[in-house]
C-alpha positions in Angstrom: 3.2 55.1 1.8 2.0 52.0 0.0 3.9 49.1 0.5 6.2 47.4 -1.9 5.3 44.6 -3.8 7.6 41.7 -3.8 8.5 41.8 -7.8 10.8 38.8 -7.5 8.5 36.6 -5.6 5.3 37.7 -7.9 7.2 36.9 -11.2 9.2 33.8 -10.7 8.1 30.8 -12.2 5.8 28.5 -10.0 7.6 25.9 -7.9 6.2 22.5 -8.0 4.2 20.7 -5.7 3.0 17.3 -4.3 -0.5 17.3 -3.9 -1.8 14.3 -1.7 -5.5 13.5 -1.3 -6.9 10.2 1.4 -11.0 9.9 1.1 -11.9 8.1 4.5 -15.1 6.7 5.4 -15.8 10.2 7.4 -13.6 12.6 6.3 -11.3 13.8 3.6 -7.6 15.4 4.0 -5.2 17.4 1.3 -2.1 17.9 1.9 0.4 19.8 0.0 4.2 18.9 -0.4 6.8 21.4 -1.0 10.3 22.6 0.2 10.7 19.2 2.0 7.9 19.9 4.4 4.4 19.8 4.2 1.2 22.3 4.4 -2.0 20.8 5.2 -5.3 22.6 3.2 -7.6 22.6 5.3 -11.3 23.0 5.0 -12.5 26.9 6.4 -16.3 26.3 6.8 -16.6 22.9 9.0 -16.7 23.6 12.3 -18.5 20.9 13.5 -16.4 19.1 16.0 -19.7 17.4 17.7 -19.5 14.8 14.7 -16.8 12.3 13.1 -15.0 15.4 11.3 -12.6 17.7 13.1 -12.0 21.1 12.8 -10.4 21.7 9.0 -11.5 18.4 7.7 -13.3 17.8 4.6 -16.7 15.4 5.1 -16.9 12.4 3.3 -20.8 12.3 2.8 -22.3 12.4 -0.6 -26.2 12.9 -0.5 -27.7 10.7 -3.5 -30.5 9.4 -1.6 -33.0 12.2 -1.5 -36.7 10.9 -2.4 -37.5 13.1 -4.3 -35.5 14.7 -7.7 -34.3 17.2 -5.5 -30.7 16.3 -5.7 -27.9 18.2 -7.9 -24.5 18.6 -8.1 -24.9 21.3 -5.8 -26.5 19.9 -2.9 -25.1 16.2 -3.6 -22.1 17.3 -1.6 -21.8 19.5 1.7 -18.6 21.6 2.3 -20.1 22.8 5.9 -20.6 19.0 7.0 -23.2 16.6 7.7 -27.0 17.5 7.7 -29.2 15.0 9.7 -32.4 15.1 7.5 -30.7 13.5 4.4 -29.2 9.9 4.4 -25.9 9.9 3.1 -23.3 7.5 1.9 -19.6 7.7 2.3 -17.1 8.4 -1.0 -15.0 6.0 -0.6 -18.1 3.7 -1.1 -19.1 5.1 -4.4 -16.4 3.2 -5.9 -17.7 0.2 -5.6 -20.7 1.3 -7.6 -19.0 2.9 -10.4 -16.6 -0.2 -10.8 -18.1 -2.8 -12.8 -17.5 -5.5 -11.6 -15.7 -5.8 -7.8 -14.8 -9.3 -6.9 -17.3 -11.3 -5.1 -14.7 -12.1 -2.2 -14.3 -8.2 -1.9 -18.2 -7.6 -2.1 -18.6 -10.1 0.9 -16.2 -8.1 3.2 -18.8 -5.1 2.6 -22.2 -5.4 3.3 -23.0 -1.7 3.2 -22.1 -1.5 -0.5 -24.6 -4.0 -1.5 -27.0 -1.3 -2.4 -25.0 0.5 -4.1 -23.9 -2.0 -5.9 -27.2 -3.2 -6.9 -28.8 0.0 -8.2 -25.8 0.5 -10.0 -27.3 -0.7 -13.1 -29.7 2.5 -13.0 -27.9 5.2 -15.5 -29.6 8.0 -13.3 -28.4 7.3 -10.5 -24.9 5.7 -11.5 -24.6 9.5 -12.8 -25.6 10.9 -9.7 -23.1 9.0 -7.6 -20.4 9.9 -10.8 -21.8 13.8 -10.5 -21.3 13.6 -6.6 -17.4 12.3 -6.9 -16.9 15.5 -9.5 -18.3 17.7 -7.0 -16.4 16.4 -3.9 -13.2 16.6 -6.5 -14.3 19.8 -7.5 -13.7 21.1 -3.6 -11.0 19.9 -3.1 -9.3 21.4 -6.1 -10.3 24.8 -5.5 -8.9 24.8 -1.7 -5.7 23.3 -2.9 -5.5 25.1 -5.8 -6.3 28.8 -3.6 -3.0 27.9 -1.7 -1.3 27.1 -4.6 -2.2 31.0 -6.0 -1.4 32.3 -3.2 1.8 30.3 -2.2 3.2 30.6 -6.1 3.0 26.6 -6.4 2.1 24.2 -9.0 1.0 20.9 -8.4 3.2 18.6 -10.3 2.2 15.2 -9.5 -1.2 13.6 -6.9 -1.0 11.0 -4.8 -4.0 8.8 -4.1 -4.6 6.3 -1.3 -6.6 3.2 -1.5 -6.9 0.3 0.4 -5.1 -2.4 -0.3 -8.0 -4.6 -1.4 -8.9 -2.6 -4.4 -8.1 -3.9 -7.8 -7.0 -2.4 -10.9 -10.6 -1.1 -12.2 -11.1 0.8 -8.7 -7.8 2.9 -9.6 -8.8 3.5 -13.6 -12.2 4.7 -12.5 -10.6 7.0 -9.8 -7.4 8.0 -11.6 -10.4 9.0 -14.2 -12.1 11.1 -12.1 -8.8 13.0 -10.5 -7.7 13.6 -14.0 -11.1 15.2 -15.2 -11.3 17.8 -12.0 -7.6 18.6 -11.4 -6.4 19.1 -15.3 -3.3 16.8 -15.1 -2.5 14.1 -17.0 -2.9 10.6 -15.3 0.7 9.5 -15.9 1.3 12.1 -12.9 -1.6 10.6 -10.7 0.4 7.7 -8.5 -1.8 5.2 -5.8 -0.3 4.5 -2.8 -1.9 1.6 -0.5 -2.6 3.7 3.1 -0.4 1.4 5.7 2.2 1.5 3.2 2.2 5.4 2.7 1.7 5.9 6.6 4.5 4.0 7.4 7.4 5.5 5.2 5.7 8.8 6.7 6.3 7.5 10.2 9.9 6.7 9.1 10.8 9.9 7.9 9.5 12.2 9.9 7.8 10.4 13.0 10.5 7.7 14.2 11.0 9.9 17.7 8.0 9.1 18.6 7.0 5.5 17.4 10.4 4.5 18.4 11.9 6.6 20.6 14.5 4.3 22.1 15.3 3.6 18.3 15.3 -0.5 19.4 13.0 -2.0 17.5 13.8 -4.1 14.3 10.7 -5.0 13.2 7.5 -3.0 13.0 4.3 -4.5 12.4 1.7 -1.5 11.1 -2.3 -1.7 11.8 -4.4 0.7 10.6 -7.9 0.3 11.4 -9.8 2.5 9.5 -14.1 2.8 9.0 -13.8 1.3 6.2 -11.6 -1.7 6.6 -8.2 -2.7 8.1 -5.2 -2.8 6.1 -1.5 -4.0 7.2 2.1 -4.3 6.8 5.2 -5.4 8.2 8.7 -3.7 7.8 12.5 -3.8 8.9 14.8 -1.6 10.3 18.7 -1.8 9.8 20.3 0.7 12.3 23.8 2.6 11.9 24.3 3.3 15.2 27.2 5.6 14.1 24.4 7.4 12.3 21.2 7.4 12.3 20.4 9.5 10.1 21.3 6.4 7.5 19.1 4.0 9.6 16.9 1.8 6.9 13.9 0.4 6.5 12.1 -1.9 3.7 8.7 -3.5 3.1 9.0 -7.2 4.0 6.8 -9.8 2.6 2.8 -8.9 1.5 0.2 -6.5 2.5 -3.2 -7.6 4.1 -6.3 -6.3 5.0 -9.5 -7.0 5.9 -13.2 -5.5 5.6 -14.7 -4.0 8.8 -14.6 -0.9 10.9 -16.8 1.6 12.4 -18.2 2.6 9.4 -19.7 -1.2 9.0 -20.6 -0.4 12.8 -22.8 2.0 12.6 -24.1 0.0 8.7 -25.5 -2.6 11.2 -26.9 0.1 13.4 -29.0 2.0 10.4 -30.0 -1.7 9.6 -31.3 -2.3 13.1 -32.9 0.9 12.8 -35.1 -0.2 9.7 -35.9 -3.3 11.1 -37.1 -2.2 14.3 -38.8 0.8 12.9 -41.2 -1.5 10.1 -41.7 -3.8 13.0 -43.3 -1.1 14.4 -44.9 0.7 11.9 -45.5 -2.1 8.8 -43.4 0.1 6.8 -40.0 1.5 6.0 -38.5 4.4 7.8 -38.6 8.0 6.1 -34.8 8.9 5.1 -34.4 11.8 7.2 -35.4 9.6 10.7 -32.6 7.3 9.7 -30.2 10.0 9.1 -30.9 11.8 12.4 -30.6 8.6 14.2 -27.5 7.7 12.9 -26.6 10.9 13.8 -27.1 10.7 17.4 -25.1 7.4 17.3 -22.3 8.9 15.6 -22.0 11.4 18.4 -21.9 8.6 20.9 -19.8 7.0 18.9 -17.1 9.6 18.9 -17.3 10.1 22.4 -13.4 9.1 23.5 -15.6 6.8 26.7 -17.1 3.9 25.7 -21.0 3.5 24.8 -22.6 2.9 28.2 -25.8 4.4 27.8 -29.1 3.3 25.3 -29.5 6.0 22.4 -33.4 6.7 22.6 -34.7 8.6 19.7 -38.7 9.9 19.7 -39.7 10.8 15.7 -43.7 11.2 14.9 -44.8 8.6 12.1 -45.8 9.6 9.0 -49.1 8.7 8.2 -50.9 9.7 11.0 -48.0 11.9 12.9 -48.1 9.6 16.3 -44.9 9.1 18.4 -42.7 6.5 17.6 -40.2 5.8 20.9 -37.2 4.2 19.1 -34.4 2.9 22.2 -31.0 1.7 20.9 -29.8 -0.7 23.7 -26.6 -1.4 24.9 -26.5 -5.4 23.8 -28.0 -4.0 20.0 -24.6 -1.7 19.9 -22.4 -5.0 21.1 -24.2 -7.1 18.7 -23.6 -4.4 15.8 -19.6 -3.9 16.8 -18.7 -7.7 16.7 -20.3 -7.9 13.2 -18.4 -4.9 12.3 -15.0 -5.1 13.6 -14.4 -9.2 14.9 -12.8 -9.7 10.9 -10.3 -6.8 10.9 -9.4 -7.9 14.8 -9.1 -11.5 13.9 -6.5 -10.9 11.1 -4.9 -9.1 13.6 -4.4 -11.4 16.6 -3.2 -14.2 13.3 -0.8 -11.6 12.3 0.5 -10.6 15.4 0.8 -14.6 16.4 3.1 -14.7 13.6 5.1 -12.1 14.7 5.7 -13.7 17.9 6.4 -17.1 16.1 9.2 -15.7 14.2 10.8 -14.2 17.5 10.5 -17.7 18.8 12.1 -18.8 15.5 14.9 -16.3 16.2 14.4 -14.9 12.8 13.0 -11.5 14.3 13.8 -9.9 17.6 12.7 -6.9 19.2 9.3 -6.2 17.6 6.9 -3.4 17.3 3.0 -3.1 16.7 2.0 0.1 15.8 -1.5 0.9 15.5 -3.3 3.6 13.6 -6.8 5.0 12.0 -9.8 6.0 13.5 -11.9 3.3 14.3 -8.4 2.2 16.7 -9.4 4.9 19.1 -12.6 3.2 20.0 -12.2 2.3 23.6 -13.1 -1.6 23.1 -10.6 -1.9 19.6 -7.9 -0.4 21.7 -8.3 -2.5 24.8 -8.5 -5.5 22.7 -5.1 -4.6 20.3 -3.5 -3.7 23.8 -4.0 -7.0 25.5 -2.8 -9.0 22.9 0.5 -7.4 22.4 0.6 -6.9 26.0 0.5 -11.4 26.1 2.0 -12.1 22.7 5.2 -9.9 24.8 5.1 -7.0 21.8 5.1 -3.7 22.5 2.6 -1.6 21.0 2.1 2.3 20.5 -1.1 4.2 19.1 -0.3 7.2 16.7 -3.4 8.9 18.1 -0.8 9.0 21.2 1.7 11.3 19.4 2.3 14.5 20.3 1.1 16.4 17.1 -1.3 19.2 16.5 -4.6 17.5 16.7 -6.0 20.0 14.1 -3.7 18.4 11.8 -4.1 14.9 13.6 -6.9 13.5 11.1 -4.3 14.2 7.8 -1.6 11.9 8.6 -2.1 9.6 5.9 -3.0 12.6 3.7 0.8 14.2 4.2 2.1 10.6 3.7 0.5 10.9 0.5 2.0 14.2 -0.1 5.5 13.2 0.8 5.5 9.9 -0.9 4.3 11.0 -4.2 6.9 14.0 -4.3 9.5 11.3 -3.7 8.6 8.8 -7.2 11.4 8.9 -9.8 11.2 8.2 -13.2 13.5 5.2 -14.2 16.5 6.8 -15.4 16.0 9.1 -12.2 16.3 6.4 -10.3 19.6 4.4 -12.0 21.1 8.1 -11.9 20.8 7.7 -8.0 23.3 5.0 -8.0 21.1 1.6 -8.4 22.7 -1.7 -9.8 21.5 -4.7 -10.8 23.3 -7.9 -10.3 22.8 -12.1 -11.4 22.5 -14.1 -8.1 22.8 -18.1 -8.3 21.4 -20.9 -6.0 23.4 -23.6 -6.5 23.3 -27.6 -5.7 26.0 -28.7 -2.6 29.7 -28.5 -3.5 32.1 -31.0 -3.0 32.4 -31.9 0.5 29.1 -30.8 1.7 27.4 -32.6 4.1 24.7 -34.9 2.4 21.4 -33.9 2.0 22.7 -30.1 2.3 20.0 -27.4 0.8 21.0 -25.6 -2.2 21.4 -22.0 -1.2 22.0 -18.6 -2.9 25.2 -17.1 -3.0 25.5 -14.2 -0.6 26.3 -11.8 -3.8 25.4 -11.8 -7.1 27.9 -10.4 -10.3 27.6 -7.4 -11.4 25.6 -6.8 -14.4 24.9 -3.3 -14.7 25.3 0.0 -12.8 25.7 3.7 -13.5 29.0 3.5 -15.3 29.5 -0.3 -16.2 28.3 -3.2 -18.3 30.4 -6.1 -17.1 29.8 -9.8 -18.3 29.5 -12.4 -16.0 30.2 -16.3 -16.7 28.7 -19.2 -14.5 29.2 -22.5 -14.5 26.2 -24.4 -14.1 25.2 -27.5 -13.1 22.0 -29.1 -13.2 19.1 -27.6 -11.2 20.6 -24.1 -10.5 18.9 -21.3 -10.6 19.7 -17.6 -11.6 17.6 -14.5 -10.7 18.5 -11.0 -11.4 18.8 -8.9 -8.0 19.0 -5.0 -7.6 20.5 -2.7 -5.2 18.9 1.0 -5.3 22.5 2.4 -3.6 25.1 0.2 -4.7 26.7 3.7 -5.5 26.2 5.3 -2.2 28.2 2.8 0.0 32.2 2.4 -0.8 33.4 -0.7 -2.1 36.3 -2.9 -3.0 37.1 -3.6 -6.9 35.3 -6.1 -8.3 32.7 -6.0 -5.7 29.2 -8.0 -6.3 25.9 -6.6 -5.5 25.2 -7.8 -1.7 21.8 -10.1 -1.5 21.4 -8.5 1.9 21.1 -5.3 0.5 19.2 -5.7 -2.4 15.8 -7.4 -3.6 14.9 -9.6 -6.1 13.9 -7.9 -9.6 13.2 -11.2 -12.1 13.3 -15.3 -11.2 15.5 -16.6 -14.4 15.1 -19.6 -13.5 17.3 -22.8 -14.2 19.8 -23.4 -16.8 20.9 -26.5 -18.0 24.6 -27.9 -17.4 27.2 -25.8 -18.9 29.0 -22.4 -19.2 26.8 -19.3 -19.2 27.6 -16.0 -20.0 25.2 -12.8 -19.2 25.4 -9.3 -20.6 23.2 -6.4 -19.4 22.2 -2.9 -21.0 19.6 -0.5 -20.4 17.7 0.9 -23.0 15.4 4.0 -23.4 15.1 7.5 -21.5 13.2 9.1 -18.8 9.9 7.1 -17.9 10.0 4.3 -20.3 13.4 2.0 -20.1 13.6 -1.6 -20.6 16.8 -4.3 -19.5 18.0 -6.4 -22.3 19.4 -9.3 -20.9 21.8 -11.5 -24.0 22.8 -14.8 -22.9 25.3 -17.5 -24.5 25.8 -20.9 -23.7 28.8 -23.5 -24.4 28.0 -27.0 -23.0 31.8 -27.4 -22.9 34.9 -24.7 -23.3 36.3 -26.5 -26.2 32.7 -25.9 -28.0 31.7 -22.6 -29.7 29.1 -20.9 -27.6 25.6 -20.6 -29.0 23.5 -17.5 -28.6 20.3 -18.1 -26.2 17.3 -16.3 -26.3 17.7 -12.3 -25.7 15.0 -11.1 -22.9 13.7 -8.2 -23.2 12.2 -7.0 -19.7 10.5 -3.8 -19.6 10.4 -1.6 -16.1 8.4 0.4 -14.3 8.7 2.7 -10.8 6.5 1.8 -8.1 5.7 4.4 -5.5 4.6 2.0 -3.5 8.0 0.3 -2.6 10.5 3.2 -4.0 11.7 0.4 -6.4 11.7 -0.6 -9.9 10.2 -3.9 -11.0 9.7 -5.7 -14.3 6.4 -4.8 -16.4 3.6 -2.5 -16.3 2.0 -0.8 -13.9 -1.9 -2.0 -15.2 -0.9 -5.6 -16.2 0.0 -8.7 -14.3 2.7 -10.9 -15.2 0.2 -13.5 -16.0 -0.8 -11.0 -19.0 2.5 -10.9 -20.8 4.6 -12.9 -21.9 7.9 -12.5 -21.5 9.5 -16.0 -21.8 10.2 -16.0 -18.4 9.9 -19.2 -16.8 7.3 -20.4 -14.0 8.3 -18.9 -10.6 9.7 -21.6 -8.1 6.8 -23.1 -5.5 6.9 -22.9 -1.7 10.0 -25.6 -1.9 11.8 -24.0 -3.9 11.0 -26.3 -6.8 10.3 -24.9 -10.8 8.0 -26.4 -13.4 10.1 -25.3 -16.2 13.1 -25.8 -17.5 15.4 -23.1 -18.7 14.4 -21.2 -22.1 14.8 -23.3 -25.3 17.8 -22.6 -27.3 18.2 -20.8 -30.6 20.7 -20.5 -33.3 20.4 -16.8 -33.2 19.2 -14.2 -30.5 15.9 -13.2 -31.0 13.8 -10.4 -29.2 10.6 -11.0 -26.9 8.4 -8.7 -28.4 6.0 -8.1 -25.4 4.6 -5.2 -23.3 5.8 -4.6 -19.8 3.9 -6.7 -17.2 3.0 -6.4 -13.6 5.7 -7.8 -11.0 4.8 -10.2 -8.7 4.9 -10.3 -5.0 9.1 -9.9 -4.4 11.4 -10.0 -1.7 12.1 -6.6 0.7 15.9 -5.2 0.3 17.3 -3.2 2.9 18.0 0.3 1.4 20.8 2.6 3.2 18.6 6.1 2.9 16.5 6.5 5.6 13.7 8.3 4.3 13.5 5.6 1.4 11.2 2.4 2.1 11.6 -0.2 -0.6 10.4 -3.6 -1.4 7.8 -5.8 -3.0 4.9 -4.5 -4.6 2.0 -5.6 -6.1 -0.1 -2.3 -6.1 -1.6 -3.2 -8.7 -2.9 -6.5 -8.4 -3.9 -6.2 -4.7 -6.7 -8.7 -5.0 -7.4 -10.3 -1.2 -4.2 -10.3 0.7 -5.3 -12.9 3.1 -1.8 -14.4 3.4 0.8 -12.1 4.8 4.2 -11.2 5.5 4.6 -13.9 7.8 2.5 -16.6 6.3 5.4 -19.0 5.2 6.8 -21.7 6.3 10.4 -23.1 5.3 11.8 -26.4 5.9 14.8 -24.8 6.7 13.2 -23.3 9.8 14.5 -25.2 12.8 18.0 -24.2 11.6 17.9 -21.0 13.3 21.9 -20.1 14.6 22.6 -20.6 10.3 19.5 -18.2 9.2 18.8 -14.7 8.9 15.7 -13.2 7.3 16.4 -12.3 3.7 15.0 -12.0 0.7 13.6 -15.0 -1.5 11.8 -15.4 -5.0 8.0 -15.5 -4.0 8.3 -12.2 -1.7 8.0 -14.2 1.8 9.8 -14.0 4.6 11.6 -16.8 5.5 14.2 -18.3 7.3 17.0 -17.7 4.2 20.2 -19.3 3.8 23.2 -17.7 1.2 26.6 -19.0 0.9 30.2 -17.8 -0.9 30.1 -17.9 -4.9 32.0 -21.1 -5.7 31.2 -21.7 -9.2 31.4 -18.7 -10.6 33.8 -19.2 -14.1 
């Protein structure tokens, strides 16, 4: 008897799915999202396990090279992996070259894009790098798309990672691309920096294991990848009762640095060249360099380290001699310290930081952990685990987890996956139970000892949340400052009438800045739908009660969800604030000290008629969902994170038992000092 088809399975309407895509420097992994767990696509026909891909992997190598006009879109990309005749470049390095113009600072972090970047003035071959991409693309669509037949899905949104030194024009030209291949529209296409998207997937789903204990209240993330290294730094707030509620938020800025083992074995293929025309008065044949490369890449992989010299014999061209070509032991040292002494120096400054703010008291119980591929080379390891092991940090490896190693290589492809399916859309996200409150920093009161800071108050007044609109009055003196400060569950928790919005559980959304002496009044609404809502904040001012109040300038502040952090922010997603104008005022300096006074007053209210813009670097809040990780984002105006989370200094530092780590204007983490509202009208 035949058997019986599934007719309710075969006709009901496809369910939608989170489709998450990470190009490395060796290999590429897709992940699909869907009934809250997370199915890995792998590639069928790679079963080269000798090289950098693993079983199921996807290789990164596009071949664009050839001498000859022999290359198509056919044969410019490999599903069955590498071949060692024909020199190769990575994907994630074609970016650079289809960009027009990366940063200088960024160029200089990567000197094996340099010649892409200078032939990429030759339409041919910017093409053939652009017809490569599709290709790659192309793959990778019909293996996730074959699932998605077969598994009755539909991909509803992608999720991209980049590092987090690319700029704007690196995600328009890839955003491009996605949206050509896959047939979506690039409103659903999100980027998600990889530490970032790692970490909220170690959160969620791999805590167990990079905390088992569940002690740790800071966890500094490395990922050291081929390409470069890229970092973050985030806090955990426990509910012992419950630790299913346990959160955890972004603190402070991302940073990163070029170098990795992909720049590793760049030096190699340069030392190659140079000792092969020393030799031979002329330039090595393409598929010599490939097959040497080759055999280093093998050695390279090797979980031991490199103790042996990599000899290679090739026959020369012109007269078909033998050319003895021996790698030595000091040319591979030489050609790691060039690659990987940047990335490792950011890290022993960011890990010295760390420790300075457990000295400060401002952190305790810290955690390093450590990811990406060019972290399981023996000598990166050994390094990253002797300076934890003297800065008194304990560190963990996520190579070290106990997790399928055929799916091991797609971690930061299902943090993609999972991330992406978790983006709202704005009213989606004030539906959840978000509120957004008016904090004040306020000059001494009465009594105070002199010379006391001015601090924020510990709450702000409610402005807006799911079901209310509340004024708030203020009475203001002169030099202090308002800010607008959201909480993404002020629903969620229970609370006492007339509650504020806690600054301990929330994070800064706008600097207001200061306003001059007098009673203010605020009023918030929301306006719009679905993806494209904007606050209108109305003020009024009375320089005394007996006066008749006079209507300020009405902001108009338009929002966008970043992925990124889980939370809204004012602007755009592809503008900086610098790029609109919103008559807000300049953002306070490293003392806490503004250039502008507070918005000029009008006889009537009148609109700012500008464009949402890009939010700057803001404070972390502490979020009460555990698989939520919020904060500051900047994802789109990466530019060089140099400076990090724990870059600033505060001149309230030495204050330590009256400090906790909180949020603050400029996104750093400081020593941060709030007190009760007592001037509130």
């Amino acid at each position: 008897m035949a058997p019986q088809r599934n007719t309710a399975a075969a006709l009901r309407d496809p369910q939608s799915c989170y489709l998450g895509i990470d190009i490395g420097s060796h290999r590429t992994r897709i992940c699909l999202w869907f009934d809250d767990s997370e199915y890995v696509v792998e590639n069928r026909y790679n079963h080269n396990t000798e090289t950098s891909n693993y079983a199921g992997d996807f290789p990164s190598a596009l071949y664009v090279f050839d001498d000859d006009t022999s290359t198509t879109a056919d044969n410019a990309y490999l599903i069955e992996g590498e071949t060692p005749n024909r020199l190769s470049v990575s994907a994630k390095y074609v970016f650079y070259a289809l960009t027009n113009t990366p940063p200088d600072a960024l160029l200089e972090q990567y000197p094996l894009v340099h010649h892409l970047v200078r032939k990429k003035q030759d339409p041919v071959f910017k093409e053939k790098l652009r017809g490569a991409m599709i290709t790659l693309l192309s793959v990778l669509r019909d293996r996730a798309m074959a699932v998605c037949r077969l598994k009755r899905l539909r991909v509803a949104k992608i999720g991209l990672t980049i590092p987090v030194q690319w700029t704007l024009e690196f995600e328009e030209v890839y955003r491009e691309l996605v949206s050509e291949v896959f047939g979506i529209d690039q409103e659903a296409i999100y980027f998600f920096t990889e530490t970032e998207a790692l970490a909220r997937y170690l959160f969620k789903h791999q805590a167990d294991q990079m905390d088992p204990n569940g002690k740790h209240n800071t966890v500094l993330f490395f990922d050291f990848g081929g390409h470069n290294m890229n970092g973050c730094a985030f806090g955990v707030a426990r509910d012992l009762g419950n630790p299913e509620r346990n959160s955890f938020y972004r603190v402070g800025q991302k940073f990163g640095a070029g170098g990795g083992s992909e720049q590793w074995e760049h030096h190699i293929d340069e030392w190659f060249k140079d000792t092969w025309y020393g030799m031979n008065h002329a330039w090595p044949p393409s598929q010599h360099r490939e097959d040497f490369l080759s055999r280093f890449r093998k050695q390279k992989c090797k979980r031991a380290e490199l103790r042996e010299d990599i000899i290679a014999l090739y026959a020369r061209p012109d007269d078909g001699a033998t050319c003895r070509i021996t790698l030595e032991r000091k040319a591979i040292e030489d050609a790691w310290q060039k690659a990987l002494s940047r990335p490792l120096k950011v890290a022993r400054r960011e890990v010295a930081r760390l420790v300075s703010l457990v000295e400060s008291g401002c952190v305790t119980s810290p955690l390093v952990v450590v990811s990406g591929g060019s972290a399981r080379n023996p000598a990166v390891k050994s390094q990253m685990m002797t300076l934890c092991r003297q800065s008194g940090v304990h560190v963990v490896f996520t190579h070290d987890f106990d997790v399928s190693i055929t799916y091991e290589s797609a971690m930061v492809a299902k943090a993609a996956s999972y991330v992406v399916s978790e983006t709202l859309t704005l009213e989606q996200f004030f539906a959840r139970g978000a509120a957004i409150g008016i904090q004040m920093k306020q000059s001494p009161t009465q009594g105070a000892p002199r010379g006391s800071p001015r601090i924020w108050d510990d709450s702000g007044a409610l402005l807006l949340d799911l079901h209310h609109q509340p004024k708030a009055n203020f009475r203001a003196r002169y030099h202090d400052e308002f800010k607008l400060i959201c909480d993404p569950f002020f629903e969620r928790l229970p609370r006492t009438r007339g509650a504020g919005v806690a600054a301990n559980l929330s994070y800064d959304l706008v600097y207001l800045g200061r306003r001059k002496q007098g009673t203010w009044s605020f009023r918030l609404s929301l306006e719009g739908s679905g993806d494209r809502m904007e606050l209108v904040l109305k003020q009024n001012y009375r320089r005394r009660r007996d006066l008749k109040a006079t209507a300020m300038k009405t902001l108009r502040l338009p929002l966008y969800f970043d992925g990124n952090s889980g939370c809204i922010h004012v602007g755009e997603r592809d503008k900086t604030l610098d790029e609109l104008d919103l008559g807000l005022p300049t953002q306070p300096n490293e003392m806490g000290e503004v250039d502008t006074d507070s918005p000029e007053e009008s006889e009537e209210e009148s609109d700012v008629d500008s464009v949402p813009d890009r939010a700057s670097e803001t404070a972390s809040p502490r979020i009460t969902d555990a698989g939520t990780v919020t904060g500051s984002s900047n994802a789109d105006e990466r530019g060089m994170f140099t400076t990090s989370v724990f870059a600033a200094t505060d001149p309230w530092a030495a204050q330590v038992a009256q400090v906790e780590v909180g949020p603050i204007f400029d996104g750093l983490p400081r020593p941060w000092r709030i007190g009760p509202a007592n001037r509130r009208v």
